[in-house]
LUMDREN-876685 format. One record per residue (C-alpha): x, y, z negated; residue in three letters. Coordinates in nm, 3 decimals. Example, Ala and Ser with C-alpha at 12.3 -4.5 7.8 and 13.67 -1.06 7.14 Angstrom:
2
+---------+---------+---------+--------+
:       u :       v :       w : residu :
+---------+---------+---------+--------+
:   1.230 :  -0.450 :  -0.780 :    ala :
:   1.367 :  -0.106 :  -0.714 :    ser :
+---------+---------+---------+--------+
END
This chain:
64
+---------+---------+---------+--------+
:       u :       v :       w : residu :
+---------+---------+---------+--------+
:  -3.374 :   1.601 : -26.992 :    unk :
:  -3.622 :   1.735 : -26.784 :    unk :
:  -3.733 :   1.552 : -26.433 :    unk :
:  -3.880 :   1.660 : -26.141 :    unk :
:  -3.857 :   2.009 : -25.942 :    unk :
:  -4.086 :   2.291 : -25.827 :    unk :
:  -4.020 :   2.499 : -25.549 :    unk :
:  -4.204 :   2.850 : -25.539 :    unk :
:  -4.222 :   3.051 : -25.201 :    unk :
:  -4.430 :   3.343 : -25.068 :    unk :
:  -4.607 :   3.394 : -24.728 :    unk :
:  -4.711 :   3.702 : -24.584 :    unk :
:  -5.023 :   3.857 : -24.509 :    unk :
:  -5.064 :   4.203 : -24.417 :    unk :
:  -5.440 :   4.399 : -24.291 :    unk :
:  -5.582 :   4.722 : -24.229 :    unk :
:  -5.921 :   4.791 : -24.097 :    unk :
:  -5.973 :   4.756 : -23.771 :    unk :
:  -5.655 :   4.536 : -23.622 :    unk :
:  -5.597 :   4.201 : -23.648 :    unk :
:  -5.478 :   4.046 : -23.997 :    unk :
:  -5.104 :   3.918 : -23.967 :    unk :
:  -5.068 :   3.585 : -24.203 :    unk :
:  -4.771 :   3.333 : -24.209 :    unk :
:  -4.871 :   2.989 : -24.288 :    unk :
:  -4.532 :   2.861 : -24.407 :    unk :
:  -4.484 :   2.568 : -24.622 :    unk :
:  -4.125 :   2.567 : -24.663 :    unk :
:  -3.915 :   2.840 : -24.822 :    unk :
:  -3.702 :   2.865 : -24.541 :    unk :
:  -4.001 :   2.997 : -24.334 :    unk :
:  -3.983 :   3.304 : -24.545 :    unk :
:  -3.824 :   3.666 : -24.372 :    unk :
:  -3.819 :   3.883 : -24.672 :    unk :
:  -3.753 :   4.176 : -24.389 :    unk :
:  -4.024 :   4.103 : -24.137 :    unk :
:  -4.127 :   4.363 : -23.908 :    unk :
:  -4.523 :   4.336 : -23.796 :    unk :
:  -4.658 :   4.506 : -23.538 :    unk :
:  -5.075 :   4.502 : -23.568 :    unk :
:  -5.280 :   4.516 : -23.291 :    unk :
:  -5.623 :   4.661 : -23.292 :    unk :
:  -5.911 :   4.367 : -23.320 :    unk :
:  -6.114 :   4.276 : -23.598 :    unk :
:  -5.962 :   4.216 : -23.926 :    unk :
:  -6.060 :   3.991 : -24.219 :    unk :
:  -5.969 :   4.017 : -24.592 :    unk :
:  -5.640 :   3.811 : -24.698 :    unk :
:  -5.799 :   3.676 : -24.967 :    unk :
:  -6.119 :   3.544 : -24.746 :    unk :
:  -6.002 :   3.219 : -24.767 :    unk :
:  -6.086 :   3.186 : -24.427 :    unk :
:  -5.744 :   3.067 : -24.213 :    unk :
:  -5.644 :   3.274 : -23.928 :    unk :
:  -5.686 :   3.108 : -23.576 :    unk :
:  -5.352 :   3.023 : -23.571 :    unk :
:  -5.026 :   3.157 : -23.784 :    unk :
:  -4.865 :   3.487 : -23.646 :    unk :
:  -4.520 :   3.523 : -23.639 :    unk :
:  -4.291 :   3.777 : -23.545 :    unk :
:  -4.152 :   3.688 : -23.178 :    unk :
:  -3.701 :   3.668 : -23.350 :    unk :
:  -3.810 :   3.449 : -23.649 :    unk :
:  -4.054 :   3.192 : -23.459 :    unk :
+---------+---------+---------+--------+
END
């Protein structure tokens, strides 16, 4: 019988040239809006896969 347990979960992390890059830091599945709505505003963007970790976690304002 097998033991143990993995949980898999996604984040977002959305970016377009010239706004600033939306990322959700979540590290529980519950975090998680499959229907999230993001508004970007214009700034400077980075890649998502930089590596680099936003300033701090953007959220839309309904799910926190």
């Amino acid at each position: 019988m097998p033991q143990g347990s993995q949980t898999h979960f996604r984040n977002w992390c959305v970016e377009k040239a010239g706004y600033e890059t939306y990322e959700t830091l979540n590290r529980e599945p519950s975090g998680f809006d499959g229907k999230a709505q993001v508004r970007l505003r214009a700034a400077e963007s980075r890649p998502c896969n930089s590596g680099q970790l936003p300033l701090a976690p953007r959220r839309h304002p309904e799910t926190g």
